[in-house]
N, C-alpha and C positions, 0 to 999 in steps of 0.2 A: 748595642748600637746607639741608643739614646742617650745612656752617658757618655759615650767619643766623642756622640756630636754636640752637645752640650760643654763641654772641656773645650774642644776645638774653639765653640764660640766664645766661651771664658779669653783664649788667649789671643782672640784672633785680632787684637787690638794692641798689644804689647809691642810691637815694631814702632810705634811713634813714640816713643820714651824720647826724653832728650839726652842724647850720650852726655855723661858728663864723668871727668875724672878731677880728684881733690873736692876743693872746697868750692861752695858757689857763694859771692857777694854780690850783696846790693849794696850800692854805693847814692847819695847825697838824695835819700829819699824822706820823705816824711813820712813816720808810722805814728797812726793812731792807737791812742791807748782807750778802747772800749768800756774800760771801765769807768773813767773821766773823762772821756769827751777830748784829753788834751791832746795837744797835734806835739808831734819831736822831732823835728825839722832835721834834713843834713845829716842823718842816721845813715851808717856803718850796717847791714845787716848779714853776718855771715854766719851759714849753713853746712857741715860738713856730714856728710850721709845723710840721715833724718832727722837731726836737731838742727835746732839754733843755738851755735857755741858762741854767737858775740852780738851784741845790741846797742850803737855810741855812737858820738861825735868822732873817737876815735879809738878804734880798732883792729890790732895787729893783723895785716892779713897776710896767709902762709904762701908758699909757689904753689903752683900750678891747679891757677885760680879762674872758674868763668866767674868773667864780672857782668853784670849789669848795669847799665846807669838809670836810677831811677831818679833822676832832676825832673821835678816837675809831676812827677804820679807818688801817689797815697800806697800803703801798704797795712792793710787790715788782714787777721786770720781767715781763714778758708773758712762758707758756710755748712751749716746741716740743714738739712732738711728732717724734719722731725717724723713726717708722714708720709710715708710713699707706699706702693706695691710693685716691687721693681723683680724682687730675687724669684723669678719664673724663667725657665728653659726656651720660654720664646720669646722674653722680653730685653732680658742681659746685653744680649749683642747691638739692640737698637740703644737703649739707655742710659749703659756704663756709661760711655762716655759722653754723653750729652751733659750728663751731672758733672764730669771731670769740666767741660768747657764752660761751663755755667759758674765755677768755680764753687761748687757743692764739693766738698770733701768729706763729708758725711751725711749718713742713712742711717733713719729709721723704720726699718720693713715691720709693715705691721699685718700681713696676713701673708701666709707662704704655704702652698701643699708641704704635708712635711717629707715626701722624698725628695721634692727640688731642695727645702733647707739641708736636708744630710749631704745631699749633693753639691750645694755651692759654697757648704759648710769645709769639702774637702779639695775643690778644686779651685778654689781661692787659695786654701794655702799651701795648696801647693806652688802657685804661680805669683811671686813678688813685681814681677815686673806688668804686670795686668794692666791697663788705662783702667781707674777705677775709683771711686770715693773712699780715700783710704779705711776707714772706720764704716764699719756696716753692723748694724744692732739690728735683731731680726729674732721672732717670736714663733715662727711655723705657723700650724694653724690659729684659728682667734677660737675660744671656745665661749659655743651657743645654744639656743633653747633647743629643744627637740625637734621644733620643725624652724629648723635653719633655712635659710636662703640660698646658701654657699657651700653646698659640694667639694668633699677637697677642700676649700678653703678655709673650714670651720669643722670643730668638733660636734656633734651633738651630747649635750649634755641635760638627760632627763630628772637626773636626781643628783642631789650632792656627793652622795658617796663616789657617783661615775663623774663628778667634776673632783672630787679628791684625786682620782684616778687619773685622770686626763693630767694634773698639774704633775704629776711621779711619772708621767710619759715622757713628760715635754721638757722636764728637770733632768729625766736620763739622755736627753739629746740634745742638753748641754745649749738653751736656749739663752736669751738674756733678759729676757722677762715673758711675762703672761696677757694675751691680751684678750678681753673681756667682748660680747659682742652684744646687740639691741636685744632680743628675742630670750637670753637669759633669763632662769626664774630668781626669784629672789634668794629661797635658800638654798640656790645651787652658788649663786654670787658668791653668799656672805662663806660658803663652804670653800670655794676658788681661792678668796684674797686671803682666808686663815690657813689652809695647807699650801698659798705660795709664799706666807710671809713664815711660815718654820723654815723654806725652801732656800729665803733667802732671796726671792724672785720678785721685783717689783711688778706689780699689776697696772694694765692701762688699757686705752680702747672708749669705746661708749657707754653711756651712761645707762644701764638696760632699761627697758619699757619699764620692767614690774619695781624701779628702784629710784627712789629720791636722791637727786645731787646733792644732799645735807648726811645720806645717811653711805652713798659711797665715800664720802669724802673722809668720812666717823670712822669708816671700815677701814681705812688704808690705802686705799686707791691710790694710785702717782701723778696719773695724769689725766686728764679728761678729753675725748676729742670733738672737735666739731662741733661745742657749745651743747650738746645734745642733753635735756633738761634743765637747762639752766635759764632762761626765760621762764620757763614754766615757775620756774620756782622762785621764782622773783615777783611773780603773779598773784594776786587775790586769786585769780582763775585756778591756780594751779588742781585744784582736787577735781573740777571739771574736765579740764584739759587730760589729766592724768587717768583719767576715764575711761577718754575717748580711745586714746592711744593704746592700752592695754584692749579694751575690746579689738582694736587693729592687729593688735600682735597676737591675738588669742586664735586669729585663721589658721586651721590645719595646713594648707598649703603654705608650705613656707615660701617663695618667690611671690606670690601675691600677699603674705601678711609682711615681709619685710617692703613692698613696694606701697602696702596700705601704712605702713608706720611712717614711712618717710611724707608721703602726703597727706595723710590725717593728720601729723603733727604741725605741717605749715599751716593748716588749713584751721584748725583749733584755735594757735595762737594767733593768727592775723585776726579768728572772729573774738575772741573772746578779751587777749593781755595787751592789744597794742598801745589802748589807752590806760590799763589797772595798774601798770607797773608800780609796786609797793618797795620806798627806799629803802625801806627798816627791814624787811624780808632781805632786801639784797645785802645790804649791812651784813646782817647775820650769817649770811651763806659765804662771806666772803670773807668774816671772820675766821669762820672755819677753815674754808679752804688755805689762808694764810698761816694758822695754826697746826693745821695737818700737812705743812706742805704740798697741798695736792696742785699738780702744776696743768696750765691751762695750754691747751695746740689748738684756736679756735679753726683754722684752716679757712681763714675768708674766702679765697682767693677760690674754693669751693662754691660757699653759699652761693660765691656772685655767676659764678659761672649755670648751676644752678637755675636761677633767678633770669636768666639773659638768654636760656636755648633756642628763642624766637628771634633774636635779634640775630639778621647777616651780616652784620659789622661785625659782630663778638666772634660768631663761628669760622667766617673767613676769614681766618688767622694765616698769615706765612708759616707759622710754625709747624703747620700740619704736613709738613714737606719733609717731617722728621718723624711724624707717625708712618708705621708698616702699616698697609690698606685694612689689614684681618682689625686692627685698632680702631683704624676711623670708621669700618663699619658696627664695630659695636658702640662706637659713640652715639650711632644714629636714634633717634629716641624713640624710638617703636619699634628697640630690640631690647628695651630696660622698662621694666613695670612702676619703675621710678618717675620714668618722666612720658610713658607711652600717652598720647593723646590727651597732652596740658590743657584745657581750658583756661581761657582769658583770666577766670579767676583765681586760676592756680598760681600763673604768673605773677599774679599781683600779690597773691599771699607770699609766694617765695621771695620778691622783695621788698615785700616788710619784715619779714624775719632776716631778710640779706640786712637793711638798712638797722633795724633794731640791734641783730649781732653785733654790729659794730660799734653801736653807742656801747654797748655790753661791754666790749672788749676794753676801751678805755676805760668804765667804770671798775672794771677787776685790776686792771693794772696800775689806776690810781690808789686804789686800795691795799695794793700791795703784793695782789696775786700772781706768782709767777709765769712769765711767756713763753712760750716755744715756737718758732714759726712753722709749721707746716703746711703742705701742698694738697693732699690727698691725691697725687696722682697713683695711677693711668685711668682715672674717673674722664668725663667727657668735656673736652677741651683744658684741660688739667698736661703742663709741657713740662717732660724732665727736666729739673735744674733751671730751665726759664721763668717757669711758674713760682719759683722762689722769692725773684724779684719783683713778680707779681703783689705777691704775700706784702712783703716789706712793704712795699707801694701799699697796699692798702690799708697796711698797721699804724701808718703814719698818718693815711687819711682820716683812720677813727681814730687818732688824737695823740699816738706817741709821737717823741719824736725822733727824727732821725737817728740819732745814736741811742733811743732805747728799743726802734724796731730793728738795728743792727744787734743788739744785746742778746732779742730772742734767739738770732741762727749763728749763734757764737759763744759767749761768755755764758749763756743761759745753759743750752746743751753739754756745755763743760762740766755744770753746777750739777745738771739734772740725773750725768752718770757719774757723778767724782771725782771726774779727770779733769777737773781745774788745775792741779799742778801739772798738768803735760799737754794740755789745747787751750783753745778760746780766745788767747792773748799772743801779743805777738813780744816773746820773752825768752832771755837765755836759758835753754835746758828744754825748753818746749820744742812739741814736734813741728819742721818743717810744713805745714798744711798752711799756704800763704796767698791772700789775690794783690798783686797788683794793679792799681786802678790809675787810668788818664786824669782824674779828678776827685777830688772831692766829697764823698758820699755824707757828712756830716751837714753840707750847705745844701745837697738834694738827694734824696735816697737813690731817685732811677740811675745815679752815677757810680752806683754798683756793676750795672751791666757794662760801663768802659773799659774793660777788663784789659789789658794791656799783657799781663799774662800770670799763668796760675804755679803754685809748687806745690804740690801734689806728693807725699811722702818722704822729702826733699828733692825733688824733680824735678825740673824747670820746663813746661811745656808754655814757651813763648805764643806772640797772638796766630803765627802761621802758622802753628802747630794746633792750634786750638781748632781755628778755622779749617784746617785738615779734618780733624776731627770731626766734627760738624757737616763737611763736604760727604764724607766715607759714611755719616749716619742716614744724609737723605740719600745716596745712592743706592744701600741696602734698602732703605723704606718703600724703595720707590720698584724693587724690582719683581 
């Protein structure tokens, strides 16, 4: 009975597709080219099934054609979201399409019970016509120290040989990589990234407690999330700090040692690195990571959230009108050992490590480190596919610009699984995954969210359909 009703909810979204027969055109649009910033004015953009068969000034178009006129609105690829935790049997229904409306056409699940992954593994493909982020990369469980935090959510892994184990599990059920978790030990680590790179499996996740961001980097690592040791290592402090945080993680109870690692780590660097930060450390580290490609998802739009649980401007959000109640009461912060009963100066440490991440963010990206935008959602006050524009907003504020925080949730995520020649650009032979924008996002980021309307697999779900969408998520939410 739980997978009918789980299936049910996969499709219960599919009746708002936008009928379309032949070819769909956009007509005298301007499409940006991501890669150079150049705008291509009075562009021809024609789509027949899932590609893009034509991209011009002029372009033969066949009969029985929807046209669009896009005079006047921009036409950028669909974004990813790098970071979420969406692929859960009570989460799907409320979220698919929030990301579809957000114009997210791609997901990066990074923890999944592994019977929801076998499950949504199989009931996605069975169903094409789904409202849904057409591309979903998904890991199952994240594997972790023995005293993990996350039930279901996480492996425990006591020794290497049962982290070799774990990765020939997770390889048999046809994952698309491995993600690594805080509480890891180190030679379970280095045991993970060498039996998933015979696998073939890229490794990503957090940087573990017992492990140096220089020496996952050295290992093979892909991606790193949420900055996690990377201050530190940037730090004269760092061998103090590095300490402190291993005594946190070394709690038997796992929910209180992962809830002591998260705030002994703000708490360490705000006392110790805010002022030692050492250039020639960061140089170095950043060396590496550019030479190892190891690619960075800092997830700002986290930190800040984070950093701000006491503020009623940040929490009373409209958006919450799209969280299910069971969601907004685990947001409440005295049902998470993360943020249970903050003191004033925990606050203040979370945003100096908020404020600090962000000069970070630019200094890696100046240096050449590659971006990925992520959300960390269904974290607290973390909004499907809303929170993406968030992100961008805040990438720009620590110092990229417009079209290189557009790069991370596009061109970037093309680069990061190798599907540049089929996403990230908007280009003939590429797949149909397209936003149309009212304006501009080059001259202001937040003119992303003007969304005008989205193509989704080559799909056309216009802005009334969007906002459908969106109507149909807070009426579930709400009931």
């Amino acid at each position: 009975m739980r997978k009918l009703f789980l299936l049910a909810c996969l499709f219960c979204y599919s009746v708002f597709v936008f009928a379309q027969s032949g070819a769909l055109v956009i007509k005298n649009v301007s499409v940006i080219d991501l890669n150079s910033g150049r705008i291509r004015k009075t562009q021809t953009v024609v789509i027949e099934g899932n590609k893009i068969v034509g991209v011009g000034g002029k372009v033969a178009v066949t009969k029985n054609t929807v046209v669009v006129d896009g005079k006047g609105k921009y036409l950028i690829p669909g974004l990813w979201d790098m970071h979420v935790h969406t692929l859960r049997r009570d989460r799907v229904p409320f979220y698919f399409p929030q990301f579809v409306a957000n114009g997210i056409i791609g997901i990066r699940d990074m923890s999944t019970p592994l019977e929801d992954f076998d499950l949504f593994k199989k009931g996605i493909a069975k169903n094409d016509t789904l409202i849904r982020p057409h591309f979903i990369k998904a890991c199952g469980p994240a594997l972790d120290g023995q005293n993990n935090a996350r039930p279901g959510l996480s492996i425990p892994i006591p020794t290497p040989q049962q982290g070799r184990e774990a990765v020939d599990t997770l390889y048999s059920r046809v994952v698309d990589f491995i993600k690594v978790y805080s509480m890891l030990r180190k030679d379970a680590f280095f045991a993970i990234v060498d039996e998933a790179g015979k696998k073939g499996l890229p490794v990503v996740g957090h940087v573990p407690a017992y492990v140096s961001a220089m020496e996952a980097s050295d290992a093979g690592m892909k991606s790193m999330e949420h900055s996690y040791g990377l201050l530190e290592a940037c730090s004269d402090s760092e061998n103090d700090i590095r300490k402190e945080v291993e005594q946190a993680a070394s709690n038997p109870n796992g929910p209180a040692a992962w809830g002591a690692v998260v705030r002994t780590t703000d708490k360490a660097y705000a006392q110790y690195s805010a002022n030692d930060f050492n250039d020639k450390k960061a140089d170095t580290l950043f060396s590496h990571f550019v030479k190892n490609r190891t690619w960075q998802c800092p997830t700002l739009v986290v930190r800040q959230a984070f950093a701000r649980m006491n503020d009623s401007a940040f929490i009373n959000d409209s958006r919450t009108q799209y969280m299910p109640k069971t969601d907004l009461e685990r947001w409440k912060p005295q049902t998470d050992l993360r943020h249970k009963d903050l003191a004033t100066e925990e606050i203040r440490d979370r945003k100096i490590r908020f404020e600090e991440e962000s000069k970070n963010v630019a200094r890696m990206h100046h240096a050449g480190v590659g971006m990925l935008a992520g959300t960390d959602f269904a974290n607290p006050f973390i909004y499907a596919g809303f929170s993406l524009h968030d992100e961008l907003e805040l990438l720009v504020k620590a110092g990229l610009s417009p079209l290189e925080a557009l790069q991370t949730a596009t061109v970037n995520p093309a680069r990061f699984f190798g599907m540049y020649d089929s996403l990230g650009t908007v280009e003939q032979g590429k797949f149909a995954d397209l936003i149309l924008l009212d304006a501009n996002p080059l001259e202001n980021i937040r003119n992303t969210q003007k969304i005008f309307a989205v193509i989704v697999n080559g799909r056309l779900l216009n802005r009334s359909d969007l906002d459908l969408l969106l109507l149909k998520a807070a009426e579930r939410a709400n009931k």
